[in-house]
VEXFIMI-975168 format. One record per residue: x, y, z negated of N, C-alpha, C in turn; residue in one letter. Coordinates in steps of 0.2 Angstrom, whole numbers, padded with zeros to 4 digits, always signed. Layout:
XYZXYZXYZa ...
// end
This chain:
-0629+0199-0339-0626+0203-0334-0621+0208-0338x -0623+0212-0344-0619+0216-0347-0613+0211-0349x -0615+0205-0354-0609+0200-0354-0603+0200-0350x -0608+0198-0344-0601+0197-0336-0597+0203-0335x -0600+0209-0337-0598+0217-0333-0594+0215-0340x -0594+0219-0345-0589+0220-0354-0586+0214-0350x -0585+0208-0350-0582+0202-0351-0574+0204-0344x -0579+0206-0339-0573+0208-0332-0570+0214-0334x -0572+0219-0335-0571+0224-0336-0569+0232-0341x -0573+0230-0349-0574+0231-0352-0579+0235-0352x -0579+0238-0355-0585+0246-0356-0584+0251-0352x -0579+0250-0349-0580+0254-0343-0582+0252-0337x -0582+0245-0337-0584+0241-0331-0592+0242-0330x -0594+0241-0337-0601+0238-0340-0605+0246-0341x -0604+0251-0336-0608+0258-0335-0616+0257-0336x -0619+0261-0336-0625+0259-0336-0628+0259-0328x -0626+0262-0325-0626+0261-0316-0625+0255-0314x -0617+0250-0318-0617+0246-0314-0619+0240-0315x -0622+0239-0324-0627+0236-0323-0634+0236-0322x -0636+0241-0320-0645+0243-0316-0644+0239-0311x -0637+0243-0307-0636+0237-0300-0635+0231-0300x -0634+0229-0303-0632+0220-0304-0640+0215-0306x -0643+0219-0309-0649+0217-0313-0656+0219-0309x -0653+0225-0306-0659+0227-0301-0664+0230-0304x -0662+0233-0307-0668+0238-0314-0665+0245-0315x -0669+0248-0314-0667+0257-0316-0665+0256-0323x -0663+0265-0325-0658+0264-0331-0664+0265-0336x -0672+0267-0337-0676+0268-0340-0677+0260-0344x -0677+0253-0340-0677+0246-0342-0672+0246-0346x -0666+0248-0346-0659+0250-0352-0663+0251-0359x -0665+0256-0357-0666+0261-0363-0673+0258-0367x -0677+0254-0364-0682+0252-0365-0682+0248-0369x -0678+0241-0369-0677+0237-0370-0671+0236-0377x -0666+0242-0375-0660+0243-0382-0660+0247-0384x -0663+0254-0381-0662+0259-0383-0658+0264-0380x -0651+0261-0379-0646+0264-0376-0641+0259-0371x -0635+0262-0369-0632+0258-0367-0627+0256-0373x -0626+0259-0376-0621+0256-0383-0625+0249-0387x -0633+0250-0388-0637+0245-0391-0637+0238-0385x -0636+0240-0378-0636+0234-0372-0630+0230-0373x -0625+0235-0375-0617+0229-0376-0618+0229-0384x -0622+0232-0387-0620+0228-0393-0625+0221-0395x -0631+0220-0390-0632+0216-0388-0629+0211-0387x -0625+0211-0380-0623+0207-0376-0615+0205-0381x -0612+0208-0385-0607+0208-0389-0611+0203-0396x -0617+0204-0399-0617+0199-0402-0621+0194-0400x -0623+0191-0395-0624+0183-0388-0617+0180-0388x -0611+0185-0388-0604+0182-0386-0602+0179-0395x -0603+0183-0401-0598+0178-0406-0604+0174-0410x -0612+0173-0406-0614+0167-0407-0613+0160-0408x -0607+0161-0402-0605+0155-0399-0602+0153-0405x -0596+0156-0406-0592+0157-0413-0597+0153-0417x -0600+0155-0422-0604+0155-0426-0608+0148-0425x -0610+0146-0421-0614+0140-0418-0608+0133-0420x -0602+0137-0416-0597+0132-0415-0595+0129-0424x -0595+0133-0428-0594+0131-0435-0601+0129-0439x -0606+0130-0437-0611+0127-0442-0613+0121-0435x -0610+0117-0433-0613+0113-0428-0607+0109-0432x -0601+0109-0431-0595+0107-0434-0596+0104-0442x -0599+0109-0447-0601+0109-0454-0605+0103-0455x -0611+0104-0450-0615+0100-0449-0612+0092-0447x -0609+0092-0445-0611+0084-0443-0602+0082-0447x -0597+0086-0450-0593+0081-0452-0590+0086-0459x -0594+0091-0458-0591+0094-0467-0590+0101-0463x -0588+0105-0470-0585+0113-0467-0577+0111-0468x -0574+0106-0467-0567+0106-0463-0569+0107-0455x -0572+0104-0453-0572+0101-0449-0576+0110-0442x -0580+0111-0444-0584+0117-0445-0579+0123-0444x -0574+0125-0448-0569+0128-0448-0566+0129-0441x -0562+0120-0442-0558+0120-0435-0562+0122-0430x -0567+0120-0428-0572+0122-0422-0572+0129-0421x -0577+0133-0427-0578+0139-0426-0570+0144-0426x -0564+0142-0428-0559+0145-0425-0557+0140-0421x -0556+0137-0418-0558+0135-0410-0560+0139-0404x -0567+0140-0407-0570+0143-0402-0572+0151-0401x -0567+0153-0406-0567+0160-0408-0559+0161-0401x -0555+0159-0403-0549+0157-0399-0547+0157-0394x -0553+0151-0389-0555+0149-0384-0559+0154-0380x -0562+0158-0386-0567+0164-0380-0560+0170-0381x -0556+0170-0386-0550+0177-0384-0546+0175-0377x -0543+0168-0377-0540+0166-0372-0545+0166-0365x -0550+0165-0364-0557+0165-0359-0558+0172-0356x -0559+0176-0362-0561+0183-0361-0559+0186-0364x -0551+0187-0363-0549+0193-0365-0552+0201-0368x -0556+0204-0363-0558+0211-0363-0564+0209-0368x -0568+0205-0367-0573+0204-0373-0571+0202-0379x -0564+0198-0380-0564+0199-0387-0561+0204-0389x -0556+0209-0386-0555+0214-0387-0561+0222-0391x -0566+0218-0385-0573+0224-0388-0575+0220-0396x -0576+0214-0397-0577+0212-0403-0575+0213-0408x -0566+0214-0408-0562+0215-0412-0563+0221-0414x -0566+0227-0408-0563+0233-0409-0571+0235-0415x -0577+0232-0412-0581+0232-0418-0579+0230-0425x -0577+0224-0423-0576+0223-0432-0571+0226-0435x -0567+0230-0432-0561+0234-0436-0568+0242-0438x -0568+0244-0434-0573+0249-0434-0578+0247-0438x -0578+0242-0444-0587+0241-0449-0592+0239-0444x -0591+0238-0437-0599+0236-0435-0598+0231-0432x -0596+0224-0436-0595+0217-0432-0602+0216-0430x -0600+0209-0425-0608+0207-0421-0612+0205-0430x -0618+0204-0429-0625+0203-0433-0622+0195-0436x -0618+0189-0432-0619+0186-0437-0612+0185-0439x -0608+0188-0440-0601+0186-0442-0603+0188-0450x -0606+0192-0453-0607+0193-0460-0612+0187-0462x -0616+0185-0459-0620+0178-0461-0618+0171-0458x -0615+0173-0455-0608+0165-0454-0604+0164-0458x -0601+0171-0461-0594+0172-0467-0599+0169-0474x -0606+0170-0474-0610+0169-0480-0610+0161-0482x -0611+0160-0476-0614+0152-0475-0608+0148-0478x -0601+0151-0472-0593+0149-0475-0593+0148-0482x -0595+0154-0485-0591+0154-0492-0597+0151-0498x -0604+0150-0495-0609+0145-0496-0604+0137-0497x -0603+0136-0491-0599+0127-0492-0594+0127-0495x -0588+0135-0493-0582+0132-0498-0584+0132-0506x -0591+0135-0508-0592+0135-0514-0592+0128-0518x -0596+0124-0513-0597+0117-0516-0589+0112-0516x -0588+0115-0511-0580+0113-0511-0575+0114-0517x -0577+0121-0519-0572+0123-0524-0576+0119-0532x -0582+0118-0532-0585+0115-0538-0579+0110-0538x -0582+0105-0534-0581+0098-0533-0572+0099-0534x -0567+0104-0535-0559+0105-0535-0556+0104-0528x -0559+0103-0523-0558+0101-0516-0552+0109-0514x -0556+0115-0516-0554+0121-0515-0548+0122-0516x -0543+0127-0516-0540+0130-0522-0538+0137-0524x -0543+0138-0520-0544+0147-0521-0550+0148-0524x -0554+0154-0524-0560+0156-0527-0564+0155-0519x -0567+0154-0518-0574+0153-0512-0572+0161-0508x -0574+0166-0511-0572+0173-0508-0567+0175-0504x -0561+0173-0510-0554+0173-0506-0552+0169-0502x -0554+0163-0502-0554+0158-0495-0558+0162-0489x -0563+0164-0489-0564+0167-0484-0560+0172-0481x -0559+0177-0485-0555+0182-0482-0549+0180-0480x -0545+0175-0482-0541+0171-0479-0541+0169-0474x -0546+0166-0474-0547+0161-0465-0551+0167-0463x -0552+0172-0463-0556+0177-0457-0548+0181-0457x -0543+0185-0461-0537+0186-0459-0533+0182-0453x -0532+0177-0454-0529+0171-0450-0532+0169-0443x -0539+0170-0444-0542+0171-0437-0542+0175-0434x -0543+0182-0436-0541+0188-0432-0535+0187-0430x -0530+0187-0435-0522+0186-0433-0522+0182-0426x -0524+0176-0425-0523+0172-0419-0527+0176-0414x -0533+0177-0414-0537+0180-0410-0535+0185-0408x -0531+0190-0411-0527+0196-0408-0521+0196-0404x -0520+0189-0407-0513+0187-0402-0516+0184-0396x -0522+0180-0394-0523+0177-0390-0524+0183-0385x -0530+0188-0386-0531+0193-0383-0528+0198-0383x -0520+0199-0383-0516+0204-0385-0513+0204-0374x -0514+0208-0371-0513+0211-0365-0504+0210-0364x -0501+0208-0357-0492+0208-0360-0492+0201-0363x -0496+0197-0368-0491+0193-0372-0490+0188-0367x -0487+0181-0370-0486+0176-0367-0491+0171-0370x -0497+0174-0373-0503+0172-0374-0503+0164-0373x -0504+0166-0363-0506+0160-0361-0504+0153-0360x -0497+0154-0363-0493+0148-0365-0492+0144-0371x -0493+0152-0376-0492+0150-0383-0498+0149-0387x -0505+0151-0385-0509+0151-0390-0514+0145-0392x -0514+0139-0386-0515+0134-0391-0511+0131-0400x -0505+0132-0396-0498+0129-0400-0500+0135-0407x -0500+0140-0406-0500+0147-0411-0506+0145-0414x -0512+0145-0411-0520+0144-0414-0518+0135-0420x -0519+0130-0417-0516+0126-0422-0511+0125-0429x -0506+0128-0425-0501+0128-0432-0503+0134-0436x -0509+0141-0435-0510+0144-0440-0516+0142-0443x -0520+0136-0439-0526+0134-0443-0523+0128-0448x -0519+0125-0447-0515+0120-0452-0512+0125-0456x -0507+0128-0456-0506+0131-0461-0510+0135-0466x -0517+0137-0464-0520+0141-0468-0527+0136-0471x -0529+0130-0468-0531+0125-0470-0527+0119-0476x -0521+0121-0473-0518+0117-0480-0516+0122-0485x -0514+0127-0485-0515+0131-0491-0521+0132-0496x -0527+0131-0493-0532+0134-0496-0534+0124-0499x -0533+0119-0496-0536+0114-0499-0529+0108-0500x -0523+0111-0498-0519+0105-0499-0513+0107-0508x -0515+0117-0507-0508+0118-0513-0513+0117-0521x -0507+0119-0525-0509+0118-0533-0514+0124-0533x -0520+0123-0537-0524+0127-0538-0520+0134-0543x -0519+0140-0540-0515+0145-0543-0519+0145-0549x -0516+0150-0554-0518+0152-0562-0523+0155-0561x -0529+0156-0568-0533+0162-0564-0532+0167-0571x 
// end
């Protein structure tokens, strides 16, 4: 229910009133359960970049961390364009140091595979840098998908795409820089 409320409306949709009524529980069940109303939507904010995070080790799993990648920016993407206002509150976490719980143990697992990638020469950055790379690139798209005003909705398969190729072919199609 906080999902739906944040997701419709954002944090001001998502009151603690108007989810007691939607849910049918006094605001005591809130507090009980999160603590607070900020601990409920940071709840319901980390259930939403799950998805994310699922979508890239599900990816990983069954056809490599290329594969992994494009999915979990995929479906990072697909939830800015889907829910705007929730990716919004996401972002504003992760700008603010307080990303959802598993975007730090996603980013680990990431830089886990590109390690073996970069053994093997597959890579051509350091494993660290590739990350921060493809998590720049992501946000980048992300922020434009979920940016209020743009022309998002027409542009941001075509934008999501061409900025996952380009930042996919950088990191495993150019000459390995000097170190």
């Amino acid at each position: 229910m906080a999902r739906e409320l944040l997701s419709a409306g954002g944090k001001e949709g998502a009151s603690s009133r108007a989810i007691c009524a939607v849910a049918g529980v006094g605001a005591p069940t809130i507090y009980h359960y999160f603590g607070d109303l900020v601990g409920l939507h940071r709840a319901a904010i980390d259930e939403t970049y799950e998805q994310v995070a699922e979508a890239y080790l599900k990816g990983a799993k069954e056809r490599g961390p290329m594969q992994g990648l494009r999915n979990g920016w995929g479906a990072f993407n697909q939830f800015a364009h889907q829910e705007p206002h929730m990716c919004r509150i996401v972002i504003q976490q992760i700008l603010t140091g307080n990303p959802p719980a598993s975007v730090a143990e996603t980013l680990r697992i990431v830089e886990e595979d590109l390690s073996v990638m970069y053994d093997k020469g597959a890579l051509h950055f350091h494993p660290h840098e590739a990350v921060k790379l493809l998590w720049i690139g992501t946000l980048g798209t992300v922020c434009f998908t979920a940016t209020e005003g743009s022309n998002a909705e027409n542009d941001y398969p075509q934008i999501q795409e061409t900025m996952t190729r380009l930042v996919l072919n950088a990191l495993f199609d150019a000459e390995r820089p000097q170190e």
